[in-house]
C-alpha positions as CSV (number, residue, x, y, z in Angstrom):
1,X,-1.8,28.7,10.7
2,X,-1.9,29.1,6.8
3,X,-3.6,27.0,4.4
4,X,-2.9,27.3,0.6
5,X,-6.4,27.7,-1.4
6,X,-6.7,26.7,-4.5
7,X,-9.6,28.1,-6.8
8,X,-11.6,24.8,-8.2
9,X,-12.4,26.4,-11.2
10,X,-9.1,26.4,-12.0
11,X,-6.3,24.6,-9.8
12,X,-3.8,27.2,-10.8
13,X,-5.2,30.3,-9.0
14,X,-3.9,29.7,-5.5
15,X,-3.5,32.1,-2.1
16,X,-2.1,31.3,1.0
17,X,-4.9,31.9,3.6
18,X,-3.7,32.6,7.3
19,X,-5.7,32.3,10.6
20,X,-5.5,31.3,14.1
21,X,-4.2,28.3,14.8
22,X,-6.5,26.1,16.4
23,X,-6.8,24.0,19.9
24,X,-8.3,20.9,20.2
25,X,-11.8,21.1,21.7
26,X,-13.4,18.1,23.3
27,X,-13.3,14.8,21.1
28,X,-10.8,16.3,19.3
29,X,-6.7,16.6,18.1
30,X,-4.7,18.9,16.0
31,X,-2.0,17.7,13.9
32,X,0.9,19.8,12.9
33,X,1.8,19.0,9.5
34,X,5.7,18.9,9.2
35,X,6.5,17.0,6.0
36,X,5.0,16.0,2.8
37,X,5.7,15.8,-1.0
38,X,4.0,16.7,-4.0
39,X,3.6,15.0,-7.4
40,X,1.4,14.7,-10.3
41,X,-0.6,12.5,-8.2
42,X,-1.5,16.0,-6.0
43,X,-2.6,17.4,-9.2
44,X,-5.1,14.5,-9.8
45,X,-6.4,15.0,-7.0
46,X,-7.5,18.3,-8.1
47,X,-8.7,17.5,-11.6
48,X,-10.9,14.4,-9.6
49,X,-11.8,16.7,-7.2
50,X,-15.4,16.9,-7.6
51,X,-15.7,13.6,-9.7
52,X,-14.4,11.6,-6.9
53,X,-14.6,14.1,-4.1
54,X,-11.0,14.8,-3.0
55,X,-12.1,18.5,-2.6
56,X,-14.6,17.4,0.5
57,X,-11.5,15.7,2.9
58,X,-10.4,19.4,4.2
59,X,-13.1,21.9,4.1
60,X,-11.8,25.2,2.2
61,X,-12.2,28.5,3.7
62,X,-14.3,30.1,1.5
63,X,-16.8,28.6,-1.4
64,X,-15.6,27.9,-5.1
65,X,-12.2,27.3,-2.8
66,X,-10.7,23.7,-2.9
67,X,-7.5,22.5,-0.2
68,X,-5.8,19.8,-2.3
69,X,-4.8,16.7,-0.3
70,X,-1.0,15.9,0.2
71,X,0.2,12.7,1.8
72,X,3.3,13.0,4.6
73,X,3.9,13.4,8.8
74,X,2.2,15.3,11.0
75,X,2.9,15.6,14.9
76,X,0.3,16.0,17.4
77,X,0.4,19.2,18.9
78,X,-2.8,19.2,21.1
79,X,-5.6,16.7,22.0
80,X,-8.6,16.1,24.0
81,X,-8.4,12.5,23.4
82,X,-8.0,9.8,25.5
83,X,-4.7,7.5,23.9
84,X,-4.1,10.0,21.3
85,X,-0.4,11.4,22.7
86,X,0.8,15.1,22.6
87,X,4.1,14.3,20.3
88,X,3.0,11.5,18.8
89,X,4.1,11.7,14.9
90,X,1.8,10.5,12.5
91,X,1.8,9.6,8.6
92,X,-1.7,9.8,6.4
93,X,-4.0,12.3,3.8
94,X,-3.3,16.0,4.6
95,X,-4.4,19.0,3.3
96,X,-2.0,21.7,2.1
97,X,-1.8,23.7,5.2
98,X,-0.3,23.6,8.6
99,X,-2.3,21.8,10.7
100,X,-5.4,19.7,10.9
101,X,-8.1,19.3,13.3
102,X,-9.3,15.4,13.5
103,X,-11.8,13.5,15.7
104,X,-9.7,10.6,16.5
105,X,-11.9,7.5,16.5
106,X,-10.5,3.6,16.8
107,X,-7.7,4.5,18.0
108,X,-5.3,1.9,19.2
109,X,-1.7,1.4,19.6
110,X,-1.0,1.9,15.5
111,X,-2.8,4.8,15.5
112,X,-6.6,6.2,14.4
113,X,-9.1,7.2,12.1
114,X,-10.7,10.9,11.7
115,X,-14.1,10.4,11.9
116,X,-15.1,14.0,11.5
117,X,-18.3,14.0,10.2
118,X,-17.6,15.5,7.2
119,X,-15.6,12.3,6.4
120,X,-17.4,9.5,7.0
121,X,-18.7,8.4,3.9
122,X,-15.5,9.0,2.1
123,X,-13.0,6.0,1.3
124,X,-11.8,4.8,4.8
125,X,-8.4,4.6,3.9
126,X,-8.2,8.0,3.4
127,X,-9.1,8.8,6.9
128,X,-6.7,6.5,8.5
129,X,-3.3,8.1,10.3
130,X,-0.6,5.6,11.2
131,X,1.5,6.2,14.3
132,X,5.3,5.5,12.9
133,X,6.5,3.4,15.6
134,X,4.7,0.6,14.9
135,X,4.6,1.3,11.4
136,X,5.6,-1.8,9.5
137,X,6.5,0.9,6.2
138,X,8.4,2.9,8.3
139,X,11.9,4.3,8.7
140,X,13.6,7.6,9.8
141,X,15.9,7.1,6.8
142,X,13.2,7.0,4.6
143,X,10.6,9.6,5.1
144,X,11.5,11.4,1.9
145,X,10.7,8.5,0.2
146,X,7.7,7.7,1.8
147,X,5.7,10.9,1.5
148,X,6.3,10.7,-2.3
149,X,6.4,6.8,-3.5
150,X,4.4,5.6,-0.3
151,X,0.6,6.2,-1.6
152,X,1.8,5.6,-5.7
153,X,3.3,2.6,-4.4
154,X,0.6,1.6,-2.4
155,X,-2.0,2.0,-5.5
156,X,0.3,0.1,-7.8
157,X,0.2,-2.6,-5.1
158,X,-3.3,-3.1,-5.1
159,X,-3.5,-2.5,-9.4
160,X,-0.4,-5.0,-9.9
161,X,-2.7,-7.6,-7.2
162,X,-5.8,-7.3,-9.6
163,X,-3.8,-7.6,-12.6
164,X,-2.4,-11.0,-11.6
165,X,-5.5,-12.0,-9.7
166,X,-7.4,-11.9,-12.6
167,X,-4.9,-13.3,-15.1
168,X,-4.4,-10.4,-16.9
169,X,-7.5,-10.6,-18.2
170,X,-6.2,-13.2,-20.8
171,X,-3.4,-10.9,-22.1
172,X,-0.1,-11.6,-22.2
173,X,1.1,-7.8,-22.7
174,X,0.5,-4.9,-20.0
175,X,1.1,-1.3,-21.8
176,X,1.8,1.1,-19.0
177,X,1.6,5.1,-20.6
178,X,3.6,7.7,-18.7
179,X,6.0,5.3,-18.4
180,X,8.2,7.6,-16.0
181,X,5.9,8.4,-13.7
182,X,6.3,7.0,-9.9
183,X,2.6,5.0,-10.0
184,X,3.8,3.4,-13.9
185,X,7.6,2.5,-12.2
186,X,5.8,1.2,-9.0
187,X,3.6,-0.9,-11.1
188,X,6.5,-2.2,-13.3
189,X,8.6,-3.4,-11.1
190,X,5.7,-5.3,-9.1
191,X,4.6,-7.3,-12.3
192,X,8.2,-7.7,-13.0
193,X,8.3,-11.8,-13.8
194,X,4.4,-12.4,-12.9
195,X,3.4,-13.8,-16.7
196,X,2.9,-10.6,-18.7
197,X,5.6,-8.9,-20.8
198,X,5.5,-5.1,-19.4
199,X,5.9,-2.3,-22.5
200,X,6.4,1.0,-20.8
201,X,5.5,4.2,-23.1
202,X,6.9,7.6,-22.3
203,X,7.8,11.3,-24.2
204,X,10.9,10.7,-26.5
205,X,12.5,13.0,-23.9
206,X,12.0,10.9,-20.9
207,X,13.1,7.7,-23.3
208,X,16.4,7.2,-21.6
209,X,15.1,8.2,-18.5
210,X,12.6,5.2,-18.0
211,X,14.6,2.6,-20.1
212,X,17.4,3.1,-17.5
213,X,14.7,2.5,-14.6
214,X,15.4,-1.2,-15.6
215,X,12.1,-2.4,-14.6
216,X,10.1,-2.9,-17.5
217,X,10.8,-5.4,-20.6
218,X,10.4,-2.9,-23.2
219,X,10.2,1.0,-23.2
220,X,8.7,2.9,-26.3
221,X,8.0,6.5,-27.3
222,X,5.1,7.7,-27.9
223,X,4.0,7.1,-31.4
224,X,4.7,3.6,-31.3
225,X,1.5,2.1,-30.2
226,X,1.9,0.0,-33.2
227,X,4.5,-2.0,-32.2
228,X,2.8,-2.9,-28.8
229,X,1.1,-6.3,-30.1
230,X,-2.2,-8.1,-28.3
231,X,-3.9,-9.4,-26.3
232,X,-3.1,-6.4,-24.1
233,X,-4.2,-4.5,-21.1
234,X,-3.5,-1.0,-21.0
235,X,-3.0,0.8,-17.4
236,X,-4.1,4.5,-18.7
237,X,-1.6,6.3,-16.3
238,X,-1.0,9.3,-18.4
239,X,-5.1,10.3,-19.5
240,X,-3.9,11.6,-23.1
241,X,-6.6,10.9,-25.3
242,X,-4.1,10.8,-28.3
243,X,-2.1,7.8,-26.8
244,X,-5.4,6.0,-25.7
245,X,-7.1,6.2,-29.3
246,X,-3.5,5.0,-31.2
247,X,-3.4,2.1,-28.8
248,X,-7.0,1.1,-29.7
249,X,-6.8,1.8,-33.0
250,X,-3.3,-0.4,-33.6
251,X,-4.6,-3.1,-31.2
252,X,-8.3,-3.6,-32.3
253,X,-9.9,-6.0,-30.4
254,X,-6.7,-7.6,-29.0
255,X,-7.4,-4.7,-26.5
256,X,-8.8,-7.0,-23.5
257,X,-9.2,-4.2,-20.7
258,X,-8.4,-0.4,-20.5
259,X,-8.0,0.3,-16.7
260,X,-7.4,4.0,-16.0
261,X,-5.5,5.1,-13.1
262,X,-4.8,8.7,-13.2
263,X,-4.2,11.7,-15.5
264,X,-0.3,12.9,-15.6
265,X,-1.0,14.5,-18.6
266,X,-2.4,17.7,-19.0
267,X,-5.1,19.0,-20.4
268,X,-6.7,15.6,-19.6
269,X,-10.0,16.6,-18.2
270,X,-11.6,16.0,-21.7
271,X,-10.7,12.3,-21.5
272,X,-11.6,9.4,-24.1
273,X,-14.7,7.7,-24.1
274,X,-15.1,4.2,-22.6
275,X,-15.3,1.6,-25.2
276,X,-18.6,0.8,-25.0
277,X,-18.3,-2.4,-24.6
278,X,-17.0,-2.0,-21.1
279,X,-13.7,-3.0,-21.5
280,X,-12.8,0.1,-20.3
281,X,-13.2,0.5,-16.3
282,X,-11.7,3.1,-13.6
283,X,-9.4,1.5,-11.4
284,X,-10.1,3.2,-7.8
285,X,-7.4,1.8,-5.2
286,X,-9.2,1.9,-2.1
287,X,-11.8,-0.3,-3.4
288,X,-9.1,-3.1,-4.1
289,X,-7.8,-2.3,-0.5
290,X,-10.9,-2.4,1.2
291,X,-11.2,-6.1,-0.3
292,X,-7.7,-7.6,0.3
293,X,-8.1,-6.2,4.0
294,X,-11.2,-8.1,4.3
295,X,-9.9,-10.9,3.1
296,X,-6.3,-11.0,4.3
297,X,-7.0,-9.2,7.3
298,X,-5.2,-5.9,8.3
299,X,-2.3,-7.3,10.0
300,X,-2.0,-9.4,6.5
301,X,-2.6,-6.7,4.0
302,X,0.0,-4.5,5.9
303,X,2.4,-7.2,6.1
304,X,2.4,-7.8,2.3
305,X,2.6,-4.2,1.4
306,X,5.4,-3.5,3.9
307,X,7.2,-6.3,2.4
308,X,7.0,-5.3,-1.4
309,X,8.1,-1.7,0.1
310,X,11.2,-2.9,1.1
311,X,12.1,-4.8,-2.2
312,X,11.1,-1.8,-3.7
313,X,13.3,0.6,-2.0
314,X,16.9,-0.3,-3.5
315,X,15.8,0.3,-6.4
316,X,13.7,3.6,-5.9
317,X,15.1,7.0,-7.3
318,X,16.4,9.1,-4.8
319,X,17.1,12.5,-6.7
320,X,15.1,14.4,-3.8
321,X,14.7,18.4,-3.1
322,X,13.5,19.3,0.3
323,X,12.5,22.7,0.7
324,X,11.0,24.6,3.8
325,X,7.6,27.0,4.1
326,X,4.6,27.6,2.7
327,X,5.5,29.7,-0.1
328,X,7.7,27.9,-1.5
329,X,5.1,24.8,-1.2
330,X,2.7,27.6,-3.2
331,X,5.1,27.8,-6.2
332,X,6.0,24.3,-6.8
333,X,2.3,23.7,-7.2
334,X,2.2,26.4,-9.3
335,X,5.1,24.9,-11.1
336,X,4.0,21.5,-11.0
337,X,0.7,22.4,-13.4
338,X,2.4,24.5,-15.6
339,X,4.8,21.4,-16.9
340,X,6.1,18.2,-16.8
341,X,8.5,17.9,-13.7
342,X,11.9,16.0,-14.1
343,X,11.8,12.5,-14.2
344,X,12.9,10.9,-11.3
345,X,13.1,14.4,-9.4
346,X,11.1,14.3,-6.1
347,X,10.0,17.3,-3.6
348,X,9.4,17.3,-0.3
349,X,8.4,20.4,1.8
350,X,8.9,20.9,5.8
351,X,6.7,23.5,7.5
């Protein structure tokens, strides 16, 4: 097996790392990782990875090492556990290697949980692996799709839920920064007629790009903050300081809330300071999940999901690259911090 490592002290010194590939022991199944894409959202994952301890779901194989998660299908290819199927293909959190050993726990006809001890304090829905069959999200014709929109579209579910659950706050304007990106699109096109105008703000190179998306009322460049008019709630996609600060300095108070949800900019590990009047606030999807599920239910919180995935998918971009092995998974993540991929441009790997 092979398992690309990642130095945590900086994300872009990576090695391929081979060993033996394991067998499941008792209690135990290993997954064979066959396809899964990679995004900014990877590459968050690794800038978060101590903050919010990403870096702790797949151990590394040696210390100061980090595996950074991926999302995508993985086939079981041994197991010592009872209802946990040789073959059966699975989608859920994977690490950037080959396979995976779990300790399948609740298991049940749609699939299981790892609880591997090493994961069972972290965010549940992280640890959660969906058999496809039954999978109310998915299709063979749309696996591409789902290992790069599926967990961007899931979060802008849950973000576009709280927006409109609380009323936007009181503001009648949602600013959206790296307007291009999949989680800002996602997000877009879910508040699409729900009471807010949506002002999408992008590079002046990825202008035409994002206007042509069609799902958001107004797209500016960056520089424009000024013409973005309160009271406003700005969803802090891209984690560029210089963006934040114009849009607080043009919109004053009429800035009601300042969620952020990611960092697709780069450098953004300096960040902005809160507002210290806590109007600033991390939004951390699996907390939002972990409430509608206890209040909708699972069958109900799938249900919805599933159901805004499939209005979502005539509309989603399909310019896709698949690409095969782990070394050419090692440069596009090598590729992927150096710049700004193409808007719109997805890649997918199979191993």
């Amino acid at each position: 097996m092979w398992t690309l490592a990642v130095s945590r002290a900086d994300v872009s010194d990576s090695v391929l790392v081979e060993a033996d590939t394991p067998a499941a022991g008792d209690g135990e199944a290993v997954l064979r990782v066959e396809r899964v894409g990679l995004t900014t959202n990877n590459a968050t994952y690794a800038t978060l990875g101590d903050a919010l301890r990403y870096w702790q779901f797949f151990p590394a194989p040696e210390a100061g090492q980090g595996v950074v998660p991926v999302w995508g299908f993985a086939t079981v290819e041994s197991s010592a556990v009872a209802g946990v199927e040789v073959g059966t293909r699975v989608y859920g959190y994977l690490p950037s290697a080959s396979h995976l050993v779990v300790r399948p726990v609740s298991v049940d006809g749609r699939g299981f949980r790892d609880g591997s001890e090493h994961r069972a304090d972290l965010p549940g829905v992280y640890n959660a692996y969906a058999a496809v069959t039954p999978d109310p999200m998915w299709s063979p014709d749309t696996e591409d799709l789902q290992t790069l929109y599926r967990p961007l579209f899931t979060t802008a579910f849950v973000l576009a839920d709280q927006l409109v659950d609380s009323g936007f706050d009181g503001a009648t304007t949602v600013v959206l920064s790296s307007a291009s990106s999949r989680t800002s699109h996602n997000t877009a096109f879910l508040l699409r007629g729900a009471g807010a105008r949506v002002v999408g703000l992008t590079s002046a190179g990825n202008l035409g790009y994002t206007a042509g998306l069609d799902t958001y009322d107004e797209v500016l460049p960056y520089g424009s903050e000024s013409a973005v008019s309160g009271p406003a709630v700005h969803l802090d996609v891209a984690g560029n300081p210089p963006v934040t600060r114009a849009l607080r300095d043009a919109l004053g108070d009429g800035l009601v809330k300042e969620w952020i949800i990611g960092m697709a900019s780069q450098p953004a590990a300096a960040g902005t300071p809160p507002l210290p009047d806590g109007r600033t606030a991390l939004f951390f999807a699996p907390d939002r999940m972990r409430q509608r599920i206890e209040e909708w239910g699972r069958d109900g919180f799938e249900t919805r999901l599933a159901d805004a995935w499939r209005g979502f998918l005539p509309v989603a971009p399909d310019r896709i690259t698949t690409e095969a092995g782990a070394e050419a998974f090692r440069q596009a993540w090598t590729a992927l911090l150096a710049g700004s991929p193409s808007p719109g441009l997805g890649r997918t790997f199979t191993f």
